[in-house]
N, C-alpha and C positions, 0 to 999 in steps of 0.2 A: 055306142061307139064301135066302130068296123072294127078288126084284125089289123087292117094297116094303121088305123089312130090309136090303138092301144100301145103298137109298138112305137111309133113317132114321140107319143107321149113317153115310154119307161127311155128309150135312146135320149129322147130331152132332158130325162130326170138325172141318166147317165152322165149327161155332158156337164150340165149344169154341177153335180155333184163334183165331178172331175177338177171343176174350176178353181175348187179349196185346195186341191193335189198341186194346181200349177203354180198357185201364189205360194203356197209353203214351200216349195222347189225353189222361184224366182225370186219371191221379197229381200228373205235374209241379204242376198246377190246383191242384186238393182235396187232395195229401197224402192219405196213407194211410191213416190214422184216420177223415175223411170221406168219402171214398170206398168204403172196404168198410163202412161205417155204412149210407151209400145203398144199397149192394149187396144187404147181407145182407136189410136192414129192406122192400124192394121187392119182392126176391124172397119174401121169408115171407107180406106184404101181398097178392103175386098168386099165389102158394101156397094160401094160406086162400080168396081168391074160388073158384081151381080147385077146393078143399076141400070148398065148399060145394055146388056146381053134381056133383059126384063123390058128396056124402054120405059123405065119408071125416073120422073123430075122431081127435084126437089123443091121447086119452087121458093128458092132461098131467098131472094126477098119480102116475100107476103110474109114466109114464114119466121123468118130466121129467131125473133124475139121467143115464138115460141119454143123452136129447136135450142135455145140456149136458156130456158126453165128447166126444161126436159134436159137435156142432158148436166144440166148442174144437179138436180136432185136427183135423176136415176142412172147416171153412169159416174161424174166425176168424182161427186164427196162419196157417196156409198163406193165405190171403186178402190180409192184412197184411204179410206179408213177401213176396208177391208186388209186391204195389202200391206198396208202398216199393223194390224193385228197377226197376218200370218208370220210376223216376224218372230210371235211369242207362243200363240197360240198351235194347237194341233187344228189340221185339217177336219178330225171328226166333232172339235167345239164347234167350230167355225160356223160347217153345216146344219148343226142344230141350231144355232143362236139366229143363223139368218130362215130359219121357219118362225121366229116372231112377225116376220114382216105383215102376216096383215092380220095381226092382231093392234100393231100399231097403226097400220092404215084404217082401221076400227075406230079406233080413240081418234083420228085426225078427222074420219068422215064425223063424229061422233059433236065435235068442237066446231067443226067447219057447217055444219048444216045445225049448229044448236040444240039436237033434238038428244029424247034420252035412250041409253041402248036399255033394252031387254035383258031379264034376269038369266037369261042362258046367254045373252054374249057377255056378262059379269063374271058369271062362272066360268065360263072359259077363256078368259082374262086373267081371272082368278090360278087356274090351270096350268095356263101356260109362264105365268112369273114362279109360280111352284117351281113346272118344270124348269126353268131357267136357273134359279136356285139350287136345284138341286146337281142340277148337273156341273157347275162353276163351284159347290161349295165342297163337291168329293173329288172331282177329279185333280189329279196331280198338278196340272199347269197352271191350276190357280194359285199354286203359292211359287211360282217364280218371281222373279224380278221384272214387276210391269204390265203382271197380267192383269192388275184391274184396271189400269188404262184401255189395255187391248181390246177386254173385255165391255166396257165402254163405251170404246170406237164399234164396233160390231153391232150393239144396240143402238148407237147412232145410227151408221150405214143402215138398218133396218127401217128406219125411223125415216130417212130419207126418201127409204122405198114408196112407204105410207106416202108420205107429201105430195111423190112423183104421182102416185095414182090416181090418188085423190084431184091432183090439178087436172090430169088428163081428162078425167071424167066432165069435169066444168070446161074445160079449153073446146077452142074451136075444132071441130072436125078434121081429122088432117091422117090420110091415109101411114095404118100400122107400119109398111117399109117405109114409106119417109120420115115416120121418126126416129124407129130407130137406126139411119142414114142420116140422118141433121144432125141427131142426137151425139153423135157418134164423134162427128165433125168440130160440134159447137164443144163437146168435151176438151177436144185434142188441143184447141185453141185455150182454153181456159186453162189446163192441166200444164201446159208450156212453159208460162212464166215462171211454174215454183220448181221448173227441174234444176237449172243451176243452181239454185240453195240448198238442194237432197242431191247430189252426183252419187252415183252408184260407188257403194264401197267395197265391189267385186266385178272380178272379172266378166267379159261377155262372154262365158264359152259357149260350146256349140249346143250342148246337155242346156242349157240352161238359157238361150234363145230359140232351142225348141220346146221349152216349156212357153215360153212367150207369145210362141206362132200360135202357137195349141191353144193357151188363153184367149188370145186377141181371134184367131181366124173362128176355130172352132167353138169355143167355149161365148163368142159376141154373135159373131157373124153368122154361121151356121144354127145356131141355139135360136138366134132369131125369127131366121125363114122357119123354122121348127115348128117355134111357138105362136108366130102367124098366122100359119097355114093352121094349127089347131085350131086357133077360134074363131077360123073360118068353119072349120070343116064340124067343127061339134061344141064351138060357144065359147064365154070366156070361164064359164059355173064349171065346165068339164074340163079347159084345158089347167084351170087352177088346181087339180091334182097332183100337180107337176111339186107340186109345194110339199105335198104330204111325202113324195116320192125320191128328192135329192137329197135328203139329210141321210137317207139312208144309204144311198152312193157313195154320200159324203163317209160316211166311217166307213164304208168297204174298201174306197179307194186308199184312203189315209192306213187302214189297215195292210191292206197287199200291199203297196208300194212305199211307204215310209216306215211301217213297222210299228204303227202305234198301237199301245193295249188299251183295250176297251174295257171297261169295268159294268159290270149292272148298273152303275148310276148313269151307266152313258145310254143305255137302253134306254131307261125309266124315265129318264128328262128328253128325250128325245119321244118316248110314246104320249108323255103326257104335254106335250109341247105341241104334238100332231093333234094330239083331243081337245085340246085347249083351241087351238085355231081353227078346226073341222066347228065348231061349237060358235066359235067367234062369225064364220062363213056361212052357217049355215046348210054344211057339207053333211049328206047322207049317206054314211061307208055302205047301207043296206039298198040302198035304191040305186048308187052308183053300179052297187055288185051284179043289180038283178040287171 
């Protein structure tokens, strides 16, 4: 991996992490349904400008069916039951709980292809529910009002992720910007109908539709080309570090800028959450290194 895709990668890890800062900022606000409404429809908005200046088509007839698998399992419901969790949750759960994501994509490829996993993707399976446990069973947010819903949802939205990938994989060929540009689109549309039964129970201010921009532009839109461009430029085995690398943003951001306290149990389910899925992936910290 060059100097410039090592840094593409930690700026990715950066953004990506950041994203739990803007939903804990904007949820409480806008509620979930306006929120990822803003999200989806901003990001698809500065997707298509990018589209255009690229000369890249969406080919939305051939595709559309697909664009709307893909964006119901990797942007709407996981989106939504994100942002409905940052209403309880801290930023630094947030981003640990969604490093399950492909241990669940694991179990989905696992069911999906009938075959059986290996005693080190069990144990780190094994690992990373540890992990999760531990970190949900000391930290303080888990005894509010609501956080095992929240908690939940998160494992859900995770879980979603899994399905997304897993279908990609089997789905027809269909260039990385056009999905995530369909994807984006077929969300906005889906995510619509349920905004007038969640109407935001706050105001729009300006602090708090520039968390929105920042989610939608930077945190979708930007995050994308990012994460494209890596697996072009060094595969999808290297640019899935990015996994190992946001949770940890994720409690620095939530730290500097919300002021949450982090305890050793937020470490220790967070490292063994990373080992547990490095484990499940097939991820080698010593050969990445060298």
């Amino acid at each position: 991996m060059s100097t410039a895709n090592l840094l593409r990668l930690i700026l990715l890890a950066a953004i990506w992490g950041g994203s739990f800062l803007f939903m804990r900022i904007a949820a409480p606000v806008l509620g979930a349904a306006v929120l990822i409404e803003y999200r989806v429809l901003f990001a698809a908005i500065f997707l298509a400008i990018v589209g255009v200046f690229l000369k890249k088509s969406l080919d939305w007839k051939q595709h559309w069916k697909h664009y709307f698998i893909l964006g119901l399992f990797n942007s709407a419901l996981p989106f939504l039951m994100f942002a409905f969790a940052a209403r309880t949750l801290s930023a630094s759960v947030l981003a640990v709980l969604n490093a399950t994501t492909p241990l669940w994509g694991t179990l989905i490829a696992a069911v999906w292809s009938r075959t059986m996993v290996s005693g080190k993707v069990l144990l780190g399976l094994a690992l990373g529910t540890c992990g999760v446990a531990l970190l949900v069973g000391f930290d303080h947010v888990s005894t509010k009002p609501g956080a095992g819903i929240a908690i939940a949802a998160v494992l859900f939205a995770s879980f979603n992720y899994g399905i997304a990938s897993n279908y990609a994989r089997q789905a027809k060929a269909v260039e990385p910007f056009a999905n995530a540009h369909g994807s984006m689109w077929a969300s906005a549309l889906m995510v619509l109908p349920v905004v007038p039964f969640f109407p935001a129970p706050g105001e729009h201010t300006v602090g708090i539709m520039g968390a929105v921009i920042a989610l939608a532009v930077l945190c979708s839109g930007v995050a994308y080309l990012i994460y494209f461009r890596l697996i072009q430029d060094v595969g999808p085995s290297s640019a899935l570090t990015v996994t190992f690398l946001s949770p940890l943003f994720g409690i620095l951001w939530g730290v500097l800028f919300l002021g949450e306290t982090v305890g050793w149990y937020t470490f220790a389910g967070a490292a063994i959450v990373i080992t547990g899925t490095a484990l499940v992936t097939g991820f080698r910290f010593r050969s990445r290194a060298a």
